[in-house]
MIKE-613865 format. One line per 3 residues: number of its first residue (from 1); their letters; for each residue x, y, z of C-alpha. Coordinates in steps of 0.5 Angstrom, whole numbers, plus 500, padded with zeros to 3 digits. Layout:
// residues N
NUM) a) X,Y,Z ~ ...;
END
This chain:
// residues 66
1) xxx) 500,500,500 ~ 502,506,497 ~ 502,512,504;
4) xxx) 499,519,500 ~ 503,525,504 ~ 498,531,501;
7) xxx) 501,538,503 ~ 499,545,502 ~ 503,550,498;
10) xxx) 502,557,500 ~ 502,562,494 ~ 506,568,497;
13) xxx) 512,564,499 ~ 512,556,498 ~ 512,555,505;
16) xxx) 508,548,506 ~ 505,545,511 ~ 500,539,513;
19) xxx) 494,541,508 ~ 489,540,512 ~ 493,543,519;
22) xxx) 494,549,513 ~ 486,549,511 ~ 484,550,518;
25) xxx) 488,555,519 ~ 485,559,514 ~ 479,559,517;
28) xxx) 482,564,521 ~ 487,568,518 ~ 490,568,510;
31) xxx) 498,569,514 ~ 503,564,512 ~ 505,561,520;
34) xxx) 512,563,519 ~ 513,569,515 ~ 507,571,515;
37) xxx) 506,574,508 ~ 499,574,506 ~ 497,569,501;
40) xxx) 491,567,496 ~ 492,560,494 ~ 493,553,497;
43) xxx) 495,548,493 ~ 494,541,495 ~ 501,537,493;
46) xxx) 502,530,495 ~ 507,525,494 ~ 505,517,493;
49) xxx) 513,513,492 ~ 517,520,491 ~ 514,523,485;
52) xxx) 510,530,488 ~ 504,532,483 ~ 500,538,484;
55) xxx) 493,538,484 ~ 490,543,481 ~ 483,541,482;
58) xxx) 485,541,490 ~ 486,549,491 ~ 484,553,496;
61) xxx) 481,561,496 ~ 474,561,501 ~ 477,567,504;
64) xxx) 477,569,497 ~ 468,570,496 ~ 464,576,498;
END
């Protein structure tokens, strides 16, 4: 069985972090935790035997809508 790590990059400054630790933080805040540039955008990546790929449908911007 192949383990699925998934991250989430932020699009300031390509930290990341857990995706779902990353996404529930920015339900409260859209500052990257450790150099606290503003982002838009989380792009979930995740890793299956080495190979990282980007999800393009897995993206968060909810803080985003009006």
């Amino acid at each position: 069985m192949n383990a699925i790590i998934d991250r989430g990059v932020l699009d300031c400054c390509q930290h990341w972090f857990c995706f779902s630790c990353i996404d529930n933080w920015a339900t409260i805040t859209n500052l990257c935790p450790l150099c606290q540039n503003e982002f838009q955008m989380i792009t979930c990546v995740y890793d299956t035997i080495g190979s990282i790929k980007a999800d393009e449908d897995s993206t968060y911007s909810g803080w985003l809508q009006s």
